[in-house]
VOBA-1610 file (N, C-alpha, C; in pm, whole numbers, padded with zeros to 5 digits, always signed):
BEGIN
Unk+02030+00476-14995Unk+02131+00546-15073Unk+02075+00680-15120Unk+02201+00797-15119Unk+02082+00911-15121Unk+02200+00934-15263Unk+02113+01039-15359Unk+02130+01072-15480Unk+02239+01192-15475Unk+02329+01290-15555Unk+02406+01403-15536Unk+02271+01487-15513Unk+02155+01498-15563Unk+02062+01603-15542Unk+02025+01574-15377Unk+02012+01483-15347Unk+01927+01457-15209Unk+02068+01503-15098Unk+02230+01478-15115Unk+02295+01552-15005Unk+02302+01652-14988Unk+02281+01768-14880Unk+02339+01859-14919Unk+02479+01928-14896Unk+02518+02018-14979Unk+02641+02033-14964Unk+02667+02114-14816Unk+02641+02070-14727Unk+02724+02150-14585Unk+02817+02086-14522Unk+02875+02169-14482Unk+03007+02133-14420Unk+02996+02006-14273Unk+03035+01906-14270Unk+03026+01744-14180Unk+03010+01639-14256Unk+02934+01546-14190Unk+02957+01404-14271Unk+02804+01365-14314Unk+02818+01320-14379Unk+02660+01272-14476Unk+02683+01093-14546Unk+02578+01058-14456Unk+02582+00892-14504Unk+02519+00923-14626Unk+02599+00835-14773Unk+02555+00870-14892Unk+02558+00716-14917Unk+02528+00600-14877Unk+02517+00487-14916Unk+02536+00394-14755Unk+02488+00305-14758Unk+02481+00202-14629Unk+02632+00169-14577Unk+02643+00214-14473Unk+02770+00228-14422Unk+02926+00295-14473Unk+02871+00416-14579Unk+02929+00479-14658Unk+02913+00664-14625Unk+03037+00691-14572Unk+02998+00836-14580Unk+03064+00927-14646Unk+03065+01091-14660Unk+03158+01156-14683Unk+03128+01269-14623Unk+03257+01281-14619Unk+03289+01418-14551Unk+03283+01560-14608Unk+03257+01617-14627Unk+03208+01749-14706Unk+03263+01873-14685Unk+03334+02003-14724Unk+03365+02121-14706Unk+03349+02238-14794Unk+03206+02247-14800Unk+03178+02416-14873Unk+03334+02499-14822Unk+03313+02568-14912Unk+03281+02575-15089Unk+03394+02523-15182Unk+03468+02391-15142Unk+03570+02340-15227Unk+03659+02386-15270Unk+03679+02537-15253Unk+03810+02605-15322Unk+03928+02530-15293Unk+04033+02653-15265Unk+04181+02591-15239Unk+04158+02539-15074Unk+04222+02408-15100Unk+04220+02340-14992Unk+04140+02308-14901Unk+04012+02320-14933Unk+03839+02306-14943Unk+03811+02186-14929Unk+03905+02023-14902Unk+03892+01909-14959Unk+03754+01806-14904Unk+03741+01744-15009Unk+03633+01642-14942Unk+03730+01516-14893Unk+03625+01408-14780Unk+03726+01267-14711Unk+03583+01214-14749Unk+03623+01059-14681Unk+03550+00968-14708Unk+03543+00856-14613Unk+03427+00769-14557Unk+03448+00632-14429Unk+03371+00568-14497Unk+03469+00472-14507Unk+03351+00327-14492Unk+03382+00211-14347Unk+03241+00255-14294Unk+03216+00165-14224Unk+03139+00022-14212Unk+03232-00078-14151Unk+03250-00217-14130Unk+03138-00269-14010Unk+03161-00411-13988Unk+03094-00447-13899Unk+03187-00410-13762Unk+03274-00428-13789Unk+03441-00451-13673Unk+03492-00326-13738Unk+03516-00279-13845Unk+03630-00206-13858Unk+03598-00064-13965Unk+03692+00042-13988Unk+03641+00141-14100Unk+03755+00170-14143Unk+03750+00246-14300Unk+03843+00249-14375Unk+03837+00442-14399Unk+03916+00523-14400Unk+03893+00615-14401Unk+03975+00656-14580Unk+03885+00793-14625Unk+03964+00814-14769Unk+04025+00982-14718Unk+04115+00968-14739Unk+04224+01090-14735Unk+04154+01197-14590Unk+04281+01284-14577Unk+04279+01369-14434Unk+04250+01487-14493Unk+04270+01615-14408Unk+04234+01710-14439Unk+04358+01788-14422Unk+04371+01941-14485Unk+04427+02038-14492Unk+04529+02063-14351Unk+04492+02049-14245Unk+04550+02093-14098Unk+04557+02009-13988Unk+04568+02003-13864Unk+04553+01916-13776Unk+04416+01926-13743Unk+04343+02066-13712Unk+04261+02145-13648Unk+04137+02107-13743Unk+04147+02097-13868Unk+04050+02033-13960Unk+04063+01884-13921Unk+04123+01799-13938Unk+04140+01660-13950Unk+04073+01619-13832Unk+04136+01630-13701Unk+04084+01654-13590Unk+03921+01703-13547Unk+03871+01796-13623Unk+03716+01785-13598Unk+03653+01699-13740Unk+03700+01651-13807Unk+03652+01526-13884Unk+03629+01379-13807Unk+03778+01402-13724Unk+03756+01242-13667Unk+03674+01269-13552Unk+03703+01345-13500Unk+03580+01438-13354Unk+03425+01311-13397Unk+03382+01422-13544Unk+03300+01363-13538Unk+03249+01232-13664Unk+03369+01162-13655Unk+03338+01027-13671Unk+03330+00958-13597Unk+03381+01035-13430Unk+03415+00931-13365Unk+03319+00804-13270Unk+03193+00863-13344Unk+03031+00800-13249Unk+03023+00639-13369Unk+03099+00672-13499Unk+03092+00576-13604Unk+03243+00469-13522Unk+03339+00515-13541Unk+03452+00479-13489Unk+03525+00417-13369Unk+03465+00446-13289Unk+03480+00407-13132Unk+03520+00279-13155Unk+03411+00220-13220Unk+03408+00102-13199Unk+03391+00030-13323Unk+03411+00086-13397Unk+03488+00056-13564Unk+03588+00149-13633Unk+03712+00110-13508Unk+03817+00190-13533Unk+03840+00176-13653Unk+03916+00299-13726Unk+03997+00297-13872Unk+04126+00239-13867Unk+04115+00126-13939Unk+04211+00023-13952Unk+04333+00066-14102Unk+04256+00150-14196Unk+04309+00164-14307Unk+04277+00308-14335Unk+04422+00384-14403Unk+04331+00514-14440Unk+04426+00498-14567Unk+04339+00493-14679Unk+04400+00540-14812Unk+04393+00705-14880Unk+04518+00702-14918Unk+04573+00912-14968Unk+04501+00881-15103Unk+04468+00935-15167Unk+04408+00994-15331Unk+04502+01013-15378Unk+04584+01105-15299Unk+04743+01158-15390Unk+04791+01233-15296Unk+04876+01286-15321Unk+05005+01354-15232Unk+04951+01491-15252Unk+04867+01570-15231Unk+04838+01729-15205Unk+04770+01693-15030Unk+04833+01841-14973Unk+04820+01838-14872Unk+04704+01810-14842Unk+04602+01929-14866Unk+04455+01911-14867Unk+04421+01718-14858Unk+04471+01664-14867Unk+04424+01498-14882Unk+04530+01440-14794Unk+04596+01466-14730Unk+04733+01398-14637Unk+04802+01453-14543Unk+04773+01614-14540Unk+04847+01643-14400Unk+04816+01641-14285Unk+04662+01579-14227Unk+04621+01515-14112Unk+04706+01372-14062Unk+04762+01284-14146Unk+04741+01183-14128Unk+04823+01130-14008Unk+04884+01159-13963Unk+04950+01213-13834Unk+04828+01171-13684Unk+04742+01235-13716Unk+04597+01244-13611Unk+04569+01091-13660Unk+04571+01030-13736Unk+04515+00847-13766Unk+04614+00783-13700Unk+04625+00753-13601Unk+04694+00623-13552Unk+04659+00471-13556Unk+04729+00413-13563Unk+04708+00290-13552Unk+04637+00226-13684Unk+04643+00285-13837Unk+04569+00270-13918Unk+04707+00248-14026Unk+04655+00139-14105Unk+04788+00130-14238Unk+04759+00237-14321Unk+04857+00304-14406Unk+04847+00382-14461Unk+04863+00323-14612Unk+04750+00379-14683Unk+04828+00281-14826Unk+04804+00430-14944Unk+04888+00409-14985Unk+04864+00472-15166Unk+04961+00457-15283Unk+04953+00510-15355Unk+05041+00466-15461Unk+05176+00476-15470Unk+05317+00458-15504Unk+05402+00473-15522Unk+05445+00610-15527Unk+05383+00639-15711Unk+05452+00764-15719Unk+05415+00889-15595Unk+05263+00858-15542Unk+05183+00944-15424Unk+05288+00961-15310Unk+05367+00821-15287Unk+05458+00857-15182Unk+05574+00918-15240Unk+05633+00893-15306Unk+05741+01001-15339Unk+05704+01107-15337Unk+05601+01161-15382Unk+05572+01318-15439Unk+05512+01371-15264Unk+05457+01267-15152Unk+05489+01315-15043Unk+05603+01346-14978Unk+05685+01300-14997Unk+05830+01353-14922Unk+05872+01465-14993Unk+05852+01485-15105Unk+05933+01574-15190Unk+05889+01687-15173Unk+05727+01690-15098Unk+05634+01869-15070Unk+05593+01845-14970Unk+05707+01865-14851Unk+05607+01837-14710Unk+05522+01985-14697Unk+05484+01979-14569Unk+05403+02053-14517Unk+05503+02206-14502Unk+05639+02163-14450Unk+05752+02308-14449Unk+05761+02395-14609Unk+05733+02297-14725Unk+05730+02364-14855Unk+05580+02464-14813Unk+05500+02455-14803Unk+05372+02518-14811Unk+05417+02710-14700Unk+05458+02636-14554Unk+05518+02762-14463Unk+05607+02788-14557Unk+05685+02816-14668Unk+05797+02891-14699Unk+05690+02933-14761Unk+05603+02917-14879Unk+05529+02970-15005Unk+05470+03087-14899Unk+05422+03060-14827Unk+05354+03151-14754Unk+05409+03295-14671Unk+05581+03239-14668Unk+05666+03377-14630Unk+05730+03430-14698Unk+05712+03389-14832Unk+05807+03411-14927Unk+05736+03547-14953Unk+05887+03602-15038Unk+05821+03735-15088Unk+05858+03729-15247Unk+05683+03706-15300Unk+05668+03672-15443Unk+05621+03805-15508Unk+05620+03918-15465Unk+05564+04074-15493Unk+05400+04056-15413Unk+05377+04180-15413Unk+05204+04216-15325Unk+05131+04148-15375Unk+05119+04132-15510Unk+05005+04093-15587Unk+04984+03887-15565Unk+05114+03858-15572Unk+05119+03682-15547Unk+05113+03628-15407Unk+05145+03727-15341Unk+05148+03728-15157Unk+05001+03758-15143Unk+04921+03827-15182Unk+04766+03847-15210Unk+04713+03705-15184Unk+04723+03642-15307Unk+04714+03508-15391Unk+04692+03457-15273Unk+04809+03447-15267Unk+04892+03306-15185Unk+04847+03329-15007Unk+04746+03393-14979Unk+04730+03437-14857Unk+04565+03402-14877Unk+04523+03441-14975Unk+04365+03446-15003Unk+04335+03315-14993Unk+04408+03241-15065Unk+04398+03111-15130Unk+04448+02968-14991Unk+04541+03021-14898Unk+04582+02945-14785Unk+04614+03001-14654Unk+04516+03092-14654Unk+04580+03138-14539Unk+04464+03119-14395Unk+04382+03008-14453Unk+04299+03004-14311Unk+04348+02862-14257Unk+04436+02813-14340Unk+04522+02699-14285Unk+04687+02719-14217Unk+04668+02623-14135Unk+04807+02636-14034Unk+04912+02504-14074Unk+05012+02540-14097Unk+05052+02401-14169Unk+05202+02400-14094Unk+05218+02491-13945Unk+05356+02482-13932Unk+05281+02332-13801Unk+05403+02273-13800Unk+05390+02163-13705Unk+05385+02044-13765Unk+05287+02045-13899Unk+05266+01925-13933Unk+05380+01845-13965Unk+05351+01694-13952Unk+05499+01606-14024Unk+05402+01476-14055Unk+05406+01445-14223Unk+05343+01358-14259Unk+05402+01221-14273Unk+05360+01129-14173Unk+05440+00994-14185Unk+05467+00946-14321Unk+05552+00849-14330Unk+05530+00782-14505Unk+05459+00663-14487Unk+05387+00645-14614Unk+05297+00553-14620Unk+05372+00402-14585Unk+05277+00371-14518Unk+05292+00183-14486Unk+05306+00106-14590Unk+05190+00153-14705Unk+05211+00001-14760Unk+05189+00113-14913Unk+05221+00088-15030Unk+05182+00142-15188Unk+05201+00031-15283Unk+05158+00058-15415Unk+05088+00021-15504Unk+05102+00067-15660Unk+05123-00029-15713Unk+05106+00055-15903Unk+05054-00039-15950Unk+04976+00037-15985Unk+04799-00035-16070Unk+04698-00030-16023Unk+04655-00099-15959Unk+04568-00157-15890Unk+04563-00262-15739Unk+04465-00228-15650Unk+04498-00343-15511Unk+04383-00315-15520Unk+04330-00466-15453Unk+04213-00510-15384Unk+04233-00487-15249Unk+04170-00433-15141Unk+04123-00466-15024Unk+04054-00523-14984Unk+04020-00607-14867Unk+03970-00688-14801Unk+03904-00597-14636Unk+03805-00525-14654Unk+03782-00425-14485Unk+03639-00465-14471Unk+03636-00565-14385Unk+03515-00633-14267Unk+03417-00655-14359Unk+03519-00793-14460Unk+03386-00869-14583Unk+03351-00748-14681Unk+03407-00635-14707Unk+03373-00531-14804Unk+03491-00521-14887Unk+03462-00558-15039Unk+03586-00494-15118Unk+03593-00379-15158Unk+03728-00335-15126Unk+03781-00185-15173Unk+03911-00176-15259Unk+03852-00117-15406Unk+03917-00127-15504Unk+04014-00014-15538Unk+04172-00004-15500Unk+04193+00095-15568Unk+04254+00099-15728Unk+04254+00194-15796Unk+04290+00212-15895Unk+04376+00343-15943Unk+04470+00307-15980Unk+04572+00421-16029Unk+04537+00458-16120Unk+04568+00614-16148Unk+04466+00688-16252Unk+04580+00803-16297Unk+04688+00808-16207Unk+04729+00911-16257Unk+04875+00831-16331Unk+04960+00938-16354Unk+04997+01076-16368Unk+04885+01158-16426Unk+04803+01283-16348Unk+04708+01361-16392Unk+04719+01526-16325Unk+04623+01502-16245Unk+04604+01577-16173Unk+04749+01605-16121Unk+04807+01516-16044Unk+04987+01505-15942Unk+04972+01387-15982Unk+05077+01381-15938Unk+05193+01224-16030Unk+05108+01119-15986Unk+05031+01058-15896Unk+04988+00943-15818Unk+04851+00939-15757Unk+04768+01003-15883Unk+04646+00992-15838Unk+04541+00827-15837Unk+04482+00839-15733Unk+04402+00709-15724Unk+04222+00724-15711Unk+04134+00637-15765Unk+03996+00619-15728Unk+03997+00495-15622Unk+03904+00535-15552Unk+03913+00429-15420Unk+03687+00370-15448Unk+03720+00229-15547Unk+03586+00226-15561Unk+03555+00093-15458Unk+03458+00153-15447Unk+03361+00051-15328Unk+03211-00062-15395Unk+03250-00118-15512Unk+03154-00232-15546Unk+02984-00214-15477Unk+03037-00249-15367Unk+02930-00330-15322Unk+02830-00253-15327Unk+02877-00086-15297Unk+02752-00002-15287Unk+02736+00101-15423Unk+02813+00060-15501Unk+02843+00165-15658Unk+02858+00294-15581Unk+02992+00297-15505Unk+03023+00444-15454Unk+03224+00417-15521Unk+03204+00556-15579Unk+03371+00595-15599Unk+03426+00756-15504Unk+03522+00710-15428Unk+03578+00846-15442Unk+03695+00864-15534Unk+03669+01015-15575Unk+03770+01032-15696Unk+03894+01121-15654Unk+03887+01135-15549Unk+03978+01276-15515Unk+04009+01375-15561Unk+04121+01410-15583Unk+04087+01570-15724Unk+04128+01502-15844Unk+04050+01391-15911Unk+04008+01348-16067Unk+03894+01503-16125Unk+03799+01492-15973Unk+03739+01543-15965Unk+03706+01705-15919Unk+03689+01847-15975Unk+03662+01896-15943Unk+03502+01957-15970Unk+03392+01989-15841Unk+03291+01997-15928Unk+03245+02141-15850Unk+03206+02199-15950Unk+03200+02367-15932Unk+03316+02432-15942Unk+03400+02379-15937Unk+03537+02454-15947Unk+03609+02388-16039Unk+03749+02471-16083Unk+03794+02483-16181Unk+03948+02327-16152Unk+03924+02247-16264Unk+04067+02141-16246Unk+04186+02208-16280Unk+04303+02139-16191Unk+04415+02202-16186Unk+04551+02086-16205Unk+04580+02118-16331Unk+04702+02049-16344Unk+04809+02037-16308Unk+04837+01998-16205Unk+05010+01976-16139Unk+05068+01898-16219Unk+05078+01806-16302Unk+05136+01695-16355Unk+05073+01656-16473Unk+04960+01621-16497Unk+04950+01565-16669Unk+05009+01417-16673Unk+05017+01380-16794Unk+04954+01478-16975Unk+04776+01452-16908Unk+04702+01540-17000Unk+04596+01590-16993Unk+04518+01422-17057Unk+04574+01347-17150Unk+04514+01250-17187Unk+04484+01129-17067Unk+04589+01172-16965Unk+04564+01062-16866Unk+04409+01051-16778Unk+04412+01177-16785Unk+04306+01309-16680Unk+04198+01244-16726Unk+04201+01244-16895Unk+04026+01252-16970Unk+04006+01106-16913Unk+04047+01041-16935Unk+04088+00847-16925Unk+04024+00785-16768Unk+04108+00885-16711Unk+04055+00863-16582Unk+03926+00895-16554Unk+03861+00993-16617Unk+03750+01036-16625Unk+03632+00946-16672Unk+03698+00893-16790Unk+03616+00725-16860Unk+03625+00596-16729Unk+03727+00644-16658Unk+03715+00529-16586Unk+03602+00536-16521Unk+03605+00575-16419Unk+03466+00684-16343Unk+03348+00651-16451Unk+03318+00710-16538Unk+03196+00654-16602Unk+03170+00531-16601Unk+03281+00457-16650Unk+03279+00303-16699Unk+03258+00244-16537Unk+03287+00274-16446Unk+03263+00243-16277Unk+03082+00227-16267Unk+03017+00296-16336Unk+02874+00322-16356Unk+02784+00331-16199Unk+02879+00413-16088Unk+02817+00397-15991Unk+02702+00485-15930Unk+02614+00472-15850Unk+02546+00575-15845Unk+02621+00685-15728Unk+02685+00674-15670Unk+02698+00788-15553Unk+02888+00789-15608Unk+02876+00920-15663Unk+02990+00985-15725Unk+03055+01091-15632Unk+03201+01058-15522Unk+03223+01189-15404Unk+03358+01264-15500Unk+03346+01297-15521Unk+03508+01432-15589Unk+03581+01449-15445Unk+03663+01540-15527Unk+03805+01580-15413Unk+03714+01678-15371Unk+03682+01778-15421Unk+03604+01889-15411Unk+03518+01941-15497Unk+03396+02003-15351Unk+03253+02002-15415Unk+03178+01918-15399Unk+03021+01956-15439Unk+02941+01841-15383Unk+02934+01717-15471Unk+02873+01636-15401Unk+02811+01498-15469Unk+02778+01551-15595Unk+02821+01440-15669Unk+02815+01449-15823Unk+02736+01332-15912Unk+02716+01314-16006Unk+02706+01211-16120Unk+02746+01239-16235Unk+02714+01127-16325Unk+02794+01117-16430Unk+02802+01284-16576Unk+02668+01322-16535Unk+02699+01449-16560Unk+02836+01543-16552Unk+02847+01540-16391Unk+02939+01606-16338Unk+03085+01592-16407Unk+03114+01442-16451Unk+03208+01376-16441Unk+03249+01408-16628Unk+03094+01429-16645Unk+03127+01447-16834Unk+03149+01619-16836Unk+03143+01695-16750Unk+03179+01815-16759Unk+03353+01833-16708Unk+03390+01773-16633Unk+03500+01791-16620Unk+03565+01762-16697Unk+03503+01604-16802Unk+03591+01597-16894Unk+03576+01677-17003Unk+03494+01739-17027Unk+03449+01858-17103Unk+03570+01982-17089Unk+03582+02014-17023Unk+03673+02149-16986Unk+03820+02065-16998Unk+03871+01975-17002Unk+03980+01934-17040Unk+04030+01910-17134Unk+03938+01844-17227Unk+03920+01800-17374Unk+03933+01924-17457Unk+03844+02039-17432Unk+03825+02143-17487Unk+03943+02245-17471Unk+04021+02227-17369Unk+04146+02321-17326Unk+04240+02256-17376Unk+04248+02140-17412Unk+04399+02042-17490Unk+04374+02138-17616Unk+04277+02079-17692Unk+04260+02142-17822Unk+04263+02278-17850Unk+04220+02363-17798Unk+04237+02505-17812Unk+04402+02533-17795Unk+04468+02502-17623Unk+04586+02502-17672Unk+04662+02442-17808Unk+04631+02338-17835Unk+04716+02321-17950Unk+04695+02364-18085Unk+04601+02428-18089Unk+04551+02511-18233Unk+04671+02623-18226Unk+04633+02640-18089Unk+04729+02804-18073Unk+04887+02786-18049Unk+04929+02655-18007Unk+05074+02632-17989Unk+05070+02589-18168Unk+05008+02591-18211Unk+05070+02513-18386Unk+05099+02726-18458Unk+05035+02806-18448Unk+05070+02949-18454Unk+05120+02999-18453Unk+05194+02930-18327Unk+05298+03025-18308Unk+05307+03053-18146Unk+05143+03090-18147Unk+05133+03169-18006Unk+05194+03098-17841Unk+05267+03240-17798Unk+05320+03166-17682Unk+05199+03098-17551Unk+05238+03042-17388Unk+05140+02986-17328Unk+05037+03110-17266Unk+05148+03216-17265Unk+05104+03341-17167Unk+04952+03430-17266Unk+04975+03435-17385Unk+04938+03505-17472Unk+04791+03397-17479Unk+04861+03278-17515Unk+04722+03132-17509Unk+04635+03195-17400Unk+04729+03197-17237Unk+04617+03193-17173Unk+04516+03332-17169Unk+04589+03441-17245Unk+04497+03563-17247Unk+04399+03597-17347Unk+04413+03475-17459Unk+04341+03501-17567Unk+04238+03446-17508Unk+04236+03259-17474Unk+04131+03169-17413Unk+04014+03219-17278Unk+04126+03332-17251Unk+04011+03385-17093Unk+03902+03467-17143Unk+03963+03568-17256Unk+03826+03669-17353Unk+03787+03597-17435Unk+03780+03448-17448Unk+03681+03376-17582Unk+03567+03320-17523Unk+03489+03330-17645Unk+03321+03299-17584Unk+03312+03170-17552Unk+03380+03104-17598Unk+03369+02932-17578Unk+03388+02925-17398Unk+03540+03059-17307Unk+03577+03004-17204Unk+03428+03081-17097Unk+03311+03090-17185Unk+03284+03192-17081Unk+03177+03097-16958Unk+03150+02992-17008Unk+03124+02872-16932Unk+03125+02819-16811Unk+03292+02818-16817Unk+03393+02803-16749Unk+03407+02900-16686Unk+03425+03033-16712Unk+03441+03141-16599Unk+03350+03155-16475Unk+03260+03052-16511Unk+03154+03053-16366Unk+03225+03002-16275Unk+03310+02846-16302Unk+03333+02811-16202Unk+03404+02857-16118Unk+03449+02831-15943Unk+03539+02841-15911Unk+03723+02861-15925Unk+03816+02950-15872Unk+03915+02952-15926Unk+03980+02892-16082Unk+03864+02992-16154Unk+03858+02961-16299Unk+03980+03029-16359Unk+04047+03146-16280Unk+04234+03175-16279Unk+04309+03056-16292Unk+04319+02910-16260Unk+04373+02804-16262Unk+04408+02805-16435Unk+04333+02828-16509Unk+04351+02864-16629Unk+04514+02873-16689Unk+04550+02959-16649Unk+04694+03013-16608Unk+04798+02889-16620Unk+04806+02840-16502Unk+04893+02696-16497Unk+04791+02600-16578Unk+04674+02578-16627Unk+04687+02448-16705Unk+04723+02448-16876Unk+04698+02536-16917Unk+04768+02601-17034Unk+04883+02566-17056Unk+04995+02634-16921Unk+05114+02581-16883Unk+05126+02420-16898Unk+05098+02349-16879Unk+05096+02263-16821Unk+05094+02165-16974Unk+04998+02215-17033Unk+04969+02179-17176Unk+05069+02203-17279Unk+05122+02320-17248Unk+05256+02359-17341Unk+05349+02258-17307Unk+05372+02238-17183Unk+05470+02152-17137Unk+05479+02031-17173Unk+05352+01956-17213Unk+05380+01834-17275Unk+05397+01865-17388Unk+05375+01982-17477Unk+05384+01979-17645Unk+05545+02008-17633Unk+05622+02092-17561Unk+05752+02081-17606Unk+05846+02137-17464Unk+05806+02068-17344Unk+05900+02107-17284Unk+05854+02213-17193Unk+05981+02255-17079Unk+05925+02360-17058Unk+05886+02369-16902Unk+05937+02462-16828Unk+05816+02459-16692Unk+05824+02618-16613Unk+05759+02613-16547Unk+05754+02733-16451Unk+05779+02686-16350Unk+05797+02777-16226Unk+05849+02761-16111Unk+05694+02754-15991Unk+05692+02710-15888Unk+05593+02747-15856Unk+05511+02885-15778Unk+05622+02977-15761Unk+05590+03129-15768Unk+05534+03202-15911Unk+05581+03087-15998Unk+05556+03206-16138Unk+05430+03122-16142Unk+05339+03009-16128Unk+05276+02969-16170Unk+05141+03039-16085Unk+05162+03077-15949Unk+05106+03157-15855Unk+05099+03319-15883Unk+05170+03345-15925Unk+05171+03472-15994Unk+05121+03506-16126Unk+05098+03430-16204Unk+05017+03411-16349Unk+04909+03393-16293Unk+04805+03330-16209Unk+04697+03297-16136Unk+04671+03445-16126Unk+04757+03494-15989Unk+04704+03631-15901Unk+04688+03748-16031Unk+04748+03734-16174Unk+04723+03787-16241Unk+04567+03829-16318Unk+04522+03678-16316Unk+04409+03665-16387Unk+04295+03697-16299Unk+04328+03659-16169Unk+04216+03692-16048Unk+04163+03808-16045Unk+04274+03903-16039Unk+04302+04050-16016Unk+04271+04120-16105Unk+04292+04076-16225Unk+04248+04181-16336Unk+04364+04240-16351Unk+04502+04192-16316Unk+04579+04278-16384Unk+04702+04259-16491
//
């Protein structure tokens, strides 16, 4: 079993526990995602797809010396963002399982929502964004089956004498997030519970679910910790993320009790010394929508997802 210090973060697959791998993609940004195999005596279980066909496709490429002959019988989604499900198409012959709300919130953002964001005309500055941020991915063609089989709460799996535990964690991150823990070897993947080097991004909430899920993960006490994105982690990792969440509830709500609006929140919080931490990480502009996001549970409220892309390209840009 190798430690988060002993993998390194390059882009392919890295056995991080005995018949346990993951899949890896410097530098984690947008749509940057990490996957996951566990391999069986007979059989393998795969954790979420990748961004494109063309990605997914040289993942299984090269699983396929593991696979041949411990075909993937099961592939479980993390949640419904593309980055984690719009391969899944390229998995044949494999049940598909994830959570309930994960499948709804797949039909509701196929892969054609992503090609419109991308032709849309949101002004120079969000077309910037929105080009910087997705534009080394190809997403016309894709069509994401619906899941085989889902879940609320919790399921046990049963894959070649190995239990695989999932656990529902969200509404957080998106409506139907899941940890997919593996016992036997104290390995969790977290999917985007987890972001490490980069900045978490709230699609959905409340933020209390997020921290929780975060305790879960600790309370899991495993040693080989994989995120959605970014490298191998531990419990460190896992207390920093909940760090930057904890700390962004509260600041917003000092400043929503004021008066102050989310826009103004997020311009005060970006020049305070407390966020300057945080400005290291990756797409630390995310800022923007989780603020949002925070207002939204105190009273309501939403943006569209051009304005939420455009508050981003704001903060990126400097303007």
């Amino acid at each position: 079993m190798r430690t988060a210090d002993e993998t390194p973060y390059t882009t392919g697959l890295h056995e991080v526990a005995d018949g346990v791998f993951a899949w890896l993609q410097p530098d984690g940004g947008w749509g940057w995602s990490n996957a996951g195999l566990l391999a069986t005596d007979d059989s393998s279980l795969l954790v979420d797809t990748l961004f494109d066909l063309k990605l997914t496709r040289a993942m299984l490429d090269a699983m396929a010396p593991i696979t041949d002959t411990r075909p993937i019988g099961t592939l479980v989604n993390t949640h419904a963002n593309g980055d984690h499900c719009y391969g899944n198409s390229l998995v044949t012959g494999a049940e598909v399982v994830t959570t309930e709300a994960a499948a709804r919130e797949m039909g509701a953002v196929p892969p054609s929502a992503l090609v419109a964001l991308m032709h849309a005309d949101m002004g120079e500055t969000t077309n910037r964004y929105v080009a910087d941020a997705f534009g080394s991915f190809t997403f016309e063609g894709i069509e994401v089956p619906e899941p085989d089989r889902t879940f609320h709460g919790e399921l046990d799996l049963r894959i070649g004498g190995h239990t695989v535990r999932l656990l529902e964690v969200g509404p957080a991150h998106t409506a139907g997030d899941l940890l997919v823990h593996l016992p036997d070897t104290k390995t969790v993947f977290c999917g985007d519970i987890l972001f490490i080097g980069g900045t978490p991004i709230i699609w959905d909430g409340p933020v209390a679910n997020w921290v929780a899920a975060c305790d879960r993960i600790l309370d899991l006490d495993c040693d080989v910790i994989v995120p959605g994105h970014g490298p191998l982690t531990d419990a460190d990792g896992v207390r920093a993320v909940r760090g930057y969440l904890t700390w962004l509830e509260a600041s917003c709500r000092v400043r929503h009790v004021t008066g102050m609006s989310a826009a103004d929140t997020v311009a005060d919080l970006a020049a305070s010394d407390d966020f300057a931490q945080y400005r290291q990480w990756g797409e630390w502009e995310r800022l923007a929508v989780n603020v949002r996001a925070i207002y939204r549970e105190i009273d309501g409220g939403d943006g569209t997802i051009p304005d939420l892309f455009a508050a981003m390209a704001a903060l990126a840009y400097g303007i």
